[in-house]
N, C-alpha and C positions, 0 to 999 in steps of 0.2 A: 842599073847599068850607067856604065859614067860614059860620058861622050869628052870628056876632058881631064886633063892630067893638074894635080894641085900644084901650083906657081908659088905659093904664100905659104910661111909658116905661121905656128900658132901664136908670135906674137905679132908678127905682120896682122895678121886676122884681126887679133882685138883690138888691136890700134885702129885698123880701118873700122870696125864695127862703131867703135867708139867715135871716132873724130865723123865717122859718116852720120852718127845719129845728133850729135853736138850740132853738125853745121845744118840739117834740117831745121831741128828745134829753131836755133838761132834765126834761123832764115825767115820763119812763119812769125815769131818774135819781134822781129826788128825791122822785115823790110815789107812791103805792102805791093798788094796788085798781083801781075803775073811776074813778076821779079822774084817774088817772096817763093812763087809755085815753083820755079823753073831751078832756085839755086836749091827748091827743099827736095827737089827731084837729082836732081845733081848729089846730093849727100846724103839719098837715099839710095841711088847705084851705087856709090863706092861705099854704102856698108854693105849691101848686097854681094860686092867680090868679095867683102872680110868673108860673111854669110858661108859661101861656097868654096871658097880657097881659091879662087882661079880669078886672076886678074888679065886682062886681053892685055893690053900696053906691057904690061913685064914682060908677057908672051913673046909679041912682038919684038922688045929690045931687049929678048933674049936673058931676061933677069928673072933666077926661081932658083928652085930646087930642084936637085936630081941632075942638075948638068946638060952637057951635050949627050943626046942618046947616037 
């Protein structure tokens, strides 16, 4: 059962999967402390929306697929 309609298409998605798993990596990489947790948790949500199709903010400003219902 879906509780939400898909926002993103399938290149939207791998972009986001992709650039969300890039900027984790990078982030445990390159920055230290709770800086390094906080951005690798940040670019682990936004591969999470590639993950599921459905991005809240597109939502919001009204930016997807399927149009005005």
């Amino acid at each position: 059962m879906a509780f939400y309609r898909k926002n993103i298409g399938g290149l939207h998605q791998a972009v986001r999967v992709a650039l969300g798993i890039a900027v984790a990596i990078a982030a445990l990489v390159y920055l230290a402390g709770v800086a390094a947790w906080l951005v690798a948790l940040g670019g682990a949500g936004f591969a999470l929306t590639g993950l599921v199709g459905y991005c809240p903010m597109c939502a919001m400003a009204g930016i997807g697929r399927g149009g005005v219902s």
